[in-house]
C-alpha positions as CSV (number, residue, x, y, z in Angstrom):
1,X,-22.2,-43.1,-3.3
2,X,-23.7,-45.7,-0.7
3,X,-20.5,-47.7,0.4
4,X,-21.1,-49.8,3.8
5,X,-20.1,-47.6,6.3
6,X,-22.3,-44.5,4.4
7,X,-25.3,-47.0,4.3
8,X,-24.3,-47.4,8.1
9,X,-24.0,-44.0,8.8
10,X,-27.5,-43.0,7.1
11,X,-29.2,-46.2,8.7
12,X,-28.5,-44.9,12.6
13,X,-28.9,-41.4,11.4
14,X,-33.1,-42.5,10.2
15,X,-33.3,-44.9,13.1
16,X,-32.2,-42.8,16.0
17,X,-34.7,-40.3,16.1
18,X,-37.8,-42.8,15.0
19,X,-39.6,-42.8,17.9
20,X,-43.3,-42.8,18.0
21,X,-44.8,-38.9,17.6
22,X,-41.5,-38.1,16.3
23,X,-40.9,-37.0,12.8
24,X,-37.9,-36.6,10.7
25,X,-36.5,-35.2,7.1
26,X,-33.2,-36.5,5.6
27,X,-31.3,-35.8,2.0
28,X,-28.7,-37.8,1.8
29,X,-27.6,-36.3,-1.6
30,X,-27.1,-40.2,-3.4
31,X,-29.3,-39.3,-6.5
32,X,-27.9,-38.0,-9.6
33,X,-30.3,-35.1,-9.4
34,X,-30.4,-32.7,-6.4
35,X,-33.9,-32.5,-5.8
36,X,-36.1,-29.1,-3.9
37,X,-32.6,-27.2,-3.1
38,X,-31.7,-23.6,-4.6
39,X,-29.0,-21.5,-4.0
40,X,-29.1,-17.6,-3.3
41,X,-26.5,-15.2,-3.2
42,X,-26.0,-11.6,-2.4
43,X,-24.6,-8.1,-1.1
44,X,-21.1,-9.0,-3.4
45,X,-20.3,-10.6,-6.5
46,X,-20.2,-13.9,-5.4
47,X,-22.2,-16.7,-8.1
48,X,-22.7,-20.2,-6.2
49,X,-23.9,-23.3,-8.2
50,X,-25.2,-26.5,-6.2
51,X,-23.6,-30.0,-8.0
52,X,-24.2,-33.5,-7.2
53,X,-21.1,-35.4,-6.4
54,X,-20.3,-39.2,-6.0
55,X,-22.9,-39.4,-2.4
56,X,-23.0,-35.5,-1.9
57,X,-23.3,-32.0,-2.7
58,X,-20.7,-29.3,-3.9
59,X,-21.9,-25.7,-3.1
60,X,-19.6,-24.2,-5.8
61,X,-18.9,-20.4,-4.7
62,X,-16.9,-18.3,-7.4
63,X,-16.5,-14.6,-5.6
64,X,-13.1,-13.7,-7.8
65,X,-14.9,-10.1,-9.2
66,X,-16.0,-9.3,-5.4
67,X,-13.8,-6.4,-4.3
68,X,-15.0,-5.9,-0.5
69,X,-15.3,-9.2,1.0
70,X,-19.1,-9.0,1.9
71,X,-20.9,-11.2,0.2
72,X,-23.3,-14.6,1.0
73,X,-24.2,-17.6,-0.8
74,X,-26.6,-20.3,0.3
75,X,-28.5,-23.4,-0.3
76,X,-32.0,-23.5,0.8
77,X,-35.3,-26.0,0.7
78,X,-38.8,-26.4,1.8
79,X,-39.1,-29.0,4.9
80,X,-42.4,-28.8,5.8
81,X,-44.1,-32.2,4.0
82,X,-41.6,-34.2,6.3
83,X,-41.8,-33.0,9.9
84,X,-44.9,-32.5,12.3
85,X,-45.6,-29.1,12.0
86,X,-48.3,-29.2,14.6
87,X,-45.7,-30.1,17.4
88,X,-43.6,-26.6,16.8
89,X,-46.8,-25.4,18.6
90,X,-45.8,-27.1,21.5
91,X,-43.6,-25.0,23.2
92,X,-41.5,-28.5,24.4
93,X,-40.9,-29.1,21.2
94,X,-37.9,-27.3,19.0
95,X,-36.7,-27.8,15.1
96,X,-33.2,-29.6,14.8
97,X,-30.8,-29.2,12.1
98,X,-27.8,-31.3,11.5
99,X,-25.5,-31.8,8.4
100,X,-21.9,-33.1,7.9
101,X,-20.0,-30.6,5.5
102,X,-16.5,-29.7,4.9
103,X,-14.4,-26.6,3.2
104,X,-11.9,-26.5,1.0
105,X,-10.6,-23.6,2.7
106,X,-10.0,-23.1,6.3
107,X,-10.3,-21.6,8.7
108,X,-13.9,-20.8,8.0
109,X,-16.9,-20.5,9.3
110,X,-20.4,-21.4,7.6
111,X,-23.9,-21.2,9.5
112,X,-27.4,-22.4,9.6
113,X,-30.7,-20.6,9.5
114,X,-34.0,-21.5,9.9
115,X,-37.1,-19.6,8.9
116,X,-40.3,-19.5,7.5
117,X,-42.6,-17.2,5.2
118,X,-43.2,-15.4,8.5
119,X,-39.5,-15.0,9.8
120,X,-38.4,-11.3,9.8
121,X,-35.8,-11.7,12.4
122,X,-32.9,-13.8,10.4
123,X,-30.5,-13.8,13.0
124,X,-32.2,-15.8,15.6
125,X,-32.3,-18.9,14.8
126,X,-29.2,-18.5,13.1
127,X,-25.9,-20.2,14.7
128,X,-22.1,-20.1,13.0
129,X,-19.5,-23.6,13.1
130,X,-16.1,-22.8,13.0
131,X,-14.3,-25.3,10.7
132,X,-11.1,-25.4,11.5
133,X,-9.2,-27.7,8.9
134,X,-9.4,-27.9,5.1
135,X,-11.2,-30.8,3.3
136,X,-12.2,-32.6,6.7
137,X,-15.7,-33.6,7.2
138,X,-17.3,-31.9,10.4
139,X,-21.0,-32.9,11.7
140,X,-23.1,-29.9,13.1
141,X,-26.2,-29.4,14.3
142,X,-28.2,-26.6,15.7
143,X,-31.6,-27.2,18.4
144,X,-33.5,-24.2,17.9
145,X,-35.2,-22.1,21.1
146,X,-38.6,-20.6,20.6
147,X,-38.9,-21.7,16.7
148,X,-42.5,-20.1,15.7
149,X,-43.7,-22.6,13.2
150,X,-47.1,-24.7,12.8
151,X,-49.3,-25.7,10.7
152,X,-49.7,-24.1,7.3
153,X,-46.4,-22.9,7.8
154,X,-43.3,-23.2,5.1
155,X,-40.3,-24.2,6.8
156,X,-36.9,-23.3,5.5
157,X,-33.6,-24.9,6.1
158,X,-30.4,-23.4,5.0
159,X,-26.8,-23.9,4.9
160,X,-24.7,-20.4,4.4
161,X,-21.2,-19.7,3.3
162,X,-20.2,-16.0,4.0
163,X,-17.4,-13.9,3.0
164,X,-15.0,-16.4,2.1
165,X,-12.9,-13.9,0.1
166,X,-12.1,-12.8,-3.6
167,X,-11.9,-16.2,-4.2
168,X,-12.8,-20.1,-5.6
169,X,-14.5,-22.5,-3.0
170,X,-16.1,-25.4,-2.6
171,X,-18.5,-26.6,0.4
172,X,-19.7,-30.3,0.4
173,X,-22.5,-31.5,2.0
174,X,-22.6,-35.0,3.0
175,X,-26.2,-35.0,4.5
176,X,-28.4,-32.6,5.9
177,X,-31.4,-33.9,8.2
178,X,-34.1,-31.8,10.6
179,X,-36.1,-33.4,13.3
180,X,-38.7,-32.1,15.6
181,X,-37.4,-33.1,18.9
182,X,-38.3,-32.4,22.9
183,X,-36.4,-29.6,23.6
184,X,-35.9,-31.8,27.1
185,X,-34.6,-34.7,25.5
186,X,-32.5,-33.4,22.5
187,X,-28.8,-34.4,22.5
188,X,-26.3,-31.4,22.7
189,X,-25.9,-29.7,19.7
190,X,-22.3,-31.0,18.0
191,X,-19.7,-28.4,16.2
192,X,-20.3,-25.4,19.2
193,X,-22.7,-23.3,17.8
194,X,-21.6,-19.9,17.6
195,X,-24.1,-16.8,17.9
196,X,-24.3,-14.1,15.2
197,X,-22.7,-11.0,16.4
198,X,-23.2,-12.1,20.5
199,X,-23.9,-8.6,22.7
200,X,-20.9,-7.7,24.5
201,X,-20.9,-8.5,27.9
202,X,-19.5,-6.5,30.5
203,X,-15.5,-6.4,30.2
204,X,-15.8,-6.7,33.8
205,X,-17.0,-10.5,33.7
206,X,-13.6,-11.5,32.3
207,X,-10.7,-12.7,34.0
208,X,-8.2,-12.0,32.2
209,X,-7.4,-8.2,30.8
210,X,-4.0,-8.8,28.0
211,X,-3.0,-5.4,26.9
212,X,-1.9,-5.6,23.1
213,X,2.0,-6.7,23.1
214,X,3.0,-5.3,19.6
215,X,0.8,-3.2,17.7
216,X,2.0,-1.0,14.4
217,X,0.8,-0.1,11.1
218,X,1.7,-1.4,7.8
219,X,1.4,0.1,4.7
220,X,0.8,-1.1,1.3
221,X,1.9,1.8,-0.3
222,X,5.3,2.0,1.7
223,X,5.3,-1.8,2.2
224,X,9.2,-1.7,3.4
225,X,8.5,0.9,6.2
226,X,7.7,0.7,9.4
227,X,5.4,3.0,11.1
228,X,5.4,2.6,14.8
229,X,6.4,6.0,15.4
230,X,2.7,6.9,14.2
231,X,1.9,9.8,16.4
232,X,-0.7,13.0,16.6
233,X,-0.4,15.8,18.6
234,X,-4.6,16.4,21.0
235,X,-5.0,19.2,22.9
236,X,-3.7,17.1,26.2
237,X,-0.1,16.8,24.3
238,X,1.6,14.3,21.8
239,X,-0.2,10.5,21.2
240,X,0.8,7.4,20.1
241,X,-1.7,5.9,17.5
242,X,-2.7,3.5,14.6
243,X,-4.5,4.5,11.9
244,X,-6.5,2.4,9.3
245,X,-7.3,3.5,6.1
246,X,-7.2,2.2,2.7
247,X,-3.6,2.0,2.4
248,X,-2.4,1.7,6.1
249,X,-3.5,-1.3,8.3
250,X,-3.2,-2.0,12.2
251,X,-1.7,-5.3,13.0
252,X,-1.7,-6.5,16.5
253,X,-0.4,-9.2,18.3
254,X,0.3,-10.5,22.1
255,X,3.0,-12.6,23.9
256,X,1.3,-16.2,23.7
257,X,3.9,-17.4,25.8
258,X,2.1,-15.5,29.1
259,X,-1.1,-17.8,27.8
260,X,0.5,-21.0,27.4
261,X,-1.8,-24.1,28.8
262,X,-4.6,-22.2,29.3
263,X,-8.3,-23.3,27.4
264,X,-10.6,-20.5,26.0
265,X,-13.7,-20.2,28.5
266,X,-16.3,-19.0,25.9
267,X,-15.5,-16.3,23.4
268,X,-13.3,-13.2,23.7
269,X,-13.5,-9.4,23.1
270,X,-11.6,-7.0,21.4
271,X,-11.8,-3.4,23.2
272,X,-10.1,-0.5,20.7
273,X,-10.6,3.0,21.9
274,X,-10.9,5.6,19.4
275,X,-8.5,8.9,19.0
276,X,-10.4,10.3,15.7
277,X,-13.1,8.8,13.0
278,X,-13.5,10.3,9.9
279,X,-15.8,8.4,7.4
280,X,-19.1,9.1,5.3
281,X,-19.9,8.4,1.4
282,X,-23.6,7.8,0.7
283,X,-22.9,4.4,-0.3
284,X,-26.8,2.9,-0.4
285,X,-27.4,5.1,-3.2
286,X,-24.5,3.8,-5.4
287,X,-24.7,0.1,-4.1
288,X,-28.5,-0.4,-3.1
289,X,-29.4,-0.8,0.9
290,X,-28.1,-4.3,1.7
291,X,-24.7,-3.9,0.5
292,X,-24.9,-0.5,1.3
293,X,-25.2,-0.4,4.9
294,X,-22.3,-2.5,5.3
295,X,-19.7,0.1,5.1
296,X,-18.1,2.7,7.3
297,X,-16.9,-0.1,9.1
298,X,-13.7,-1.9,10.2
299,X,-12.8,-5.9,9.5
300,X,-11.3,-8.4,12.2
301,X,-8.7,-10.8,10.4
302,X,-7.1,-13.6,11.8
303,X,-2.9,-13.2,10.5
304,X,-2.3,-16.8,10.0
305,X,1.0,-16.6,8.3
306,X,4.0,-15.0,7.2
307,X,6.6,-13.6,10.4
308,X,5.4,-15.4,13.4
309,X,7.2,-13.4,15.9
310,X,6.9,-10.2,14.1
311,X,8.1,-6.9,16.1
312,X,6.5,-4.0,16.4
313,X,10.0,-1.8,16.1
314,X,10.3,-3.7,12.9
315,X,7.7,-4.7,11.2
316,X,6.7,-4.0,8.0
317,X,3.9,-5.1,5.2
318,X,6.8,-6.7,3.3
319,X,8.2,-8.2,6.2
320,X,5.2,-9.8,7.8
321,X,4.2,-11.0,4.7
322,X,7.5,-12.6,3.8
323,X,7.0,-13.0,0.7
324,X,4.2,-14.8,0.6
325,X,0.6,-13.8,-0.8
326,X,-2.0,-12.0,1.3
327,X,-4.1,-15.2,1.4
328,X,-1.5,-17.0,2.5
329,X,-1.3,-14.7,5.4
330,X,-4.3,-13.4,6.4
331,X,-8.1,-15.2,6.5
332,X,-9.6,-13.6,3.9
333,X,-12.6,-14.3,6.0
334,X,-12.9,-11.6,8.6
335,X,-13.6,-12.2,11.9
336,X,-16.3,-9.7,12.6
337,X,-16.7,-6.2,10.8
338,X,-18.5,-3.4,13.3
339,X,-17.7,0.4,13.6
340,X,-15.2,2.2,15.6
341,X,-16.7,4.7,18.3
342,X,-17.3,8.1,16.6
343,X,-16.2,10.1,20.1
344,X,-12.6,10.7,20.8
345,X,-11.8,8.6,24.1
346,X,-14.6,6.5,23.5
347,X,-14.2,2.1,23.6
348,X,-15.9,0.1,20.7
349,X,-15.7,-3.6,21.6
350,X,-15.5,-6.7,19.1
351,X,-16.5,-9.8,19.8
352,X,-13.9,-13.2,18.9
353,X,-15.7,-16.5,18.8
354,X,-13.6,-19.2,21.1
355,X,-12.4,-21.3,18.4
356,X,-10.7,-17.8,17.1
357,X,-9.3,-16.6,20.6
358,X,-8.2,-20.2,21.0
359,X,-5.8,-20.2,18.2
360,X,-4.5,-16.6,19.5
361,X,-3.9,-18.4,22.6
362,X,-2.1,-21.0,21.1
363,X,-0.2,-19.2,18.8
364,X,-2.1,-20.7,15.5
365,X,-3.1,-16.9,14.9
366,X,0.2,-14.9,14.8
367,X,-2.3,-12.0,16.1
368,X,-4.9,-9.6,14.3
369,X,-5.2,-7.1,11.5
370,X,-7.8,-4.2,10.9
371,X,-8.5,-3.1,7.5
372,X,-11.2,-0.7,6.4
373,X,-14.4,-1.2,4.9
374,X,-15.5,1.2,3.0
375,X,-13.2,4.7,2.4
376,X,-12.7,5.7,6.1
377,X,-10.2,6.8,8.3
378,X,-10.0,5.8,12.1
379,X,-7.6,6.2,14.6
380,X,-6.6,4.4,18.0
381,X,-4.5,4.6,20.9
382,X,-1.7,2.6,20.5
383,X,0.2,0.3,23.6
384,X,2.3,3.8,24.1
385,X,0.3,6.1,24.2
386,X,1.3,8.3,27.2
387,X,-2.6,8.5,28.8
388,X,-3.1,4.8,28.0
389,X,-5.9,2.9,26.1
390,X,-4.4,0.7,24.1
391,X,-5.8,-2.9,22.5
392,X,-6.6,-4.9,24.9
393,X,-7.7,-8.7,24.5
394,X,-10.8,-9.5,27.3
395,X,-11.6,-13.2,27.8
396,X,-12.0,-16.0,30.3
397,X,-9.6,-19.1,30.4
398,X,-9.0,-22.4,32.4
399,X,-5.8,-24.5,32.1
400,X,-6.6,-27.5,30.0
């Protein structure tokens, strides 16, 4: 619905980027009809519906008969009739998104991406917003670099919510607008665009190196016992471990106080070295390529809930959950899902986003958990192991 300060709001948003050579599209989702948008989903079991609201859009996700926690659903149009195509040839020229949405769940994150008919690389103009609160509006925007897009050309916007969980949501879309802008001229992108699985850097360009302060398994078949004593016996002599299979999780978690005041510089990563891997299952033939591929790995969770100060000596899957549901307690959106390194004594490193390592910082998260995906079986060196390589947390902070 148009009140005054949305027909304010939508006014600045067409005059601002009106300037001559400059063109603009804007869907300000006021009709009682949404008009050009579909929705697509895939991988999981997820169904998504797109429903106009009083002055927006609902992106209605149902993903209850999911069962692994890898699905997508999106919304996605033609834009080419309202921008000038012929200035993507200019290289000074880029494509710029922008929409103000909100979650009814949170943390999550949802993403853009930009294509056309010609795009085979999805993941580069594709950027991830952290939103950090339920039901609050957030504006985000994403500039593109090196958009390949012209004449003749269908442009595609999209707005994507991933792997949300075995769950109901919602995502409302207030407005959602593209310009084609100077690339030397366009204002900073809002919401801190996040890259897509970011390479690594070197663990050597961080300043600070946190080994893991508590780490321990929990089990959901055994949910009151604890399992830090988790050991195997490698030719070198005994090692302390922590396995993750499909009933036995690693949980991990560091002493915030030691990071008190300090602001997350950029994004974090998670080094785990492996002890032994066992995995396989030929699951593209069962479950098709897409959804296929995505196993044989491990998830990232954020542990939002349940025993904040939770000890490893002590800990259990009852305990940390205090009786509370696991939704309650973990994001049932993972952070990241890669594999483990297949070679004994071998580091495999996952990458945090900075919103995520900021809440560890703070003490928002109350630490990580790694669950399987797929039917493996991985192991890695626990904090006591004798020969070392344990978790450790890489990242670089400033006091704020």
């Amino acid at each position: 619905m148009l009140t005054p300060p949305r027909l304010l709001t939508l006014f600045l948003l067409i005059l601002i980027p009106v300037v001559p050579g400059r063109a603009q599209w804007i869907d300000g989702f006021d009709g009682p009809k949404i008009e050009g948008w579909f929705t697509m989903t895939g991988d999981g079991a997820a169904q998504a519906t797109l429903v106009p609201q009083d002055g927006f859009a609902r992106l209605t996700i149902d993903a209850t008969a999911d069962q692994h926690g890898v699905w997508y659903t999106l919304i996605k149009r033609d834009v080419s009739a309202g921008l000038d195509l012929a200035k993507l040839r200019d290289p000074v020229y880029e494509l710029r998104v922008e929409a103000r949405v909100r979650s009814s769940h949170a943390p999550r994150r949802v993403n853009f991406m930009l294509n056309t008919q010609r795009t085979t690389d999805y993941h580069e103009h594709l950027r991830e917003y952290d939103l950090a609160e339920p039901n609050t509006w957030y504006v985000i925007s994403m500039t593109t670099r090196n958009f390949d897009a012209g004449p003749g050309d269908s442009v595609f916007v999209q707005l994507c919510a991933t792997d949300f969980g075995p769950d109901h949501y919602e995502v409302d879309i207030d407005y959602y607008r593209a310009d084609v802008v100077r690339r030397d001229e366009a204002a900073p992108d809002l919401g801190e665009p996040l890259a897509y699985h970011p390479p690594v850097p070197p663990v050597a360009t961080f300043s600070h190196h946190a080994p893991v302060t508590h780490d321990s398994v929990i089990s959901t078949d055994f949910p009151d016992v604890n399992f830090n004593d988790w050991r195997v016996r490698e030719p070198a002599g005994p090692a302390r471990v922590l396995t993750v299979n499909g009933t036995q999780w690693i949980v991990l978690r560091w002493d915030v106080a030691a990071f008190r005041g300090l602001q997350a510089d950029g994004g974090g990563v998670l080094e785990l070295t492996t002890s032994s891997l066992a995995l396989g299952g030929r699951y593209q033939a069962a479950m098709g390529r897409d959804l296929g591929e995505e196993f044989g790995k491990i998830h990232v969770i954020e542990i939002l809930g349940g025993d904040p100060a939770w000890d490893q000596e002590t800990v259990t899957y009852q305990s940390l959950l205090q009786g509370r549901a696991y939704a309650d307690v973990f994001n049932t959106q993972m952070i990241i899902d890669l594999e483990l390194a297949d070679q004994p004594g071998a580091p495999a490193f996952f990458t945090l986003p900075r919103p995520v390592l900021q809440r560890l910082l703070d003490g928002q998260s109350k630490g990580l958990l790694i669950r399987p995906l797929g039917a493996l079986s991985g192991t890695i060196y626990a904090s006591e192991n004798p020969a070392g390589h344990g978790p450790v947390l890489h990242f670089n902070a400033r006091k704020k």
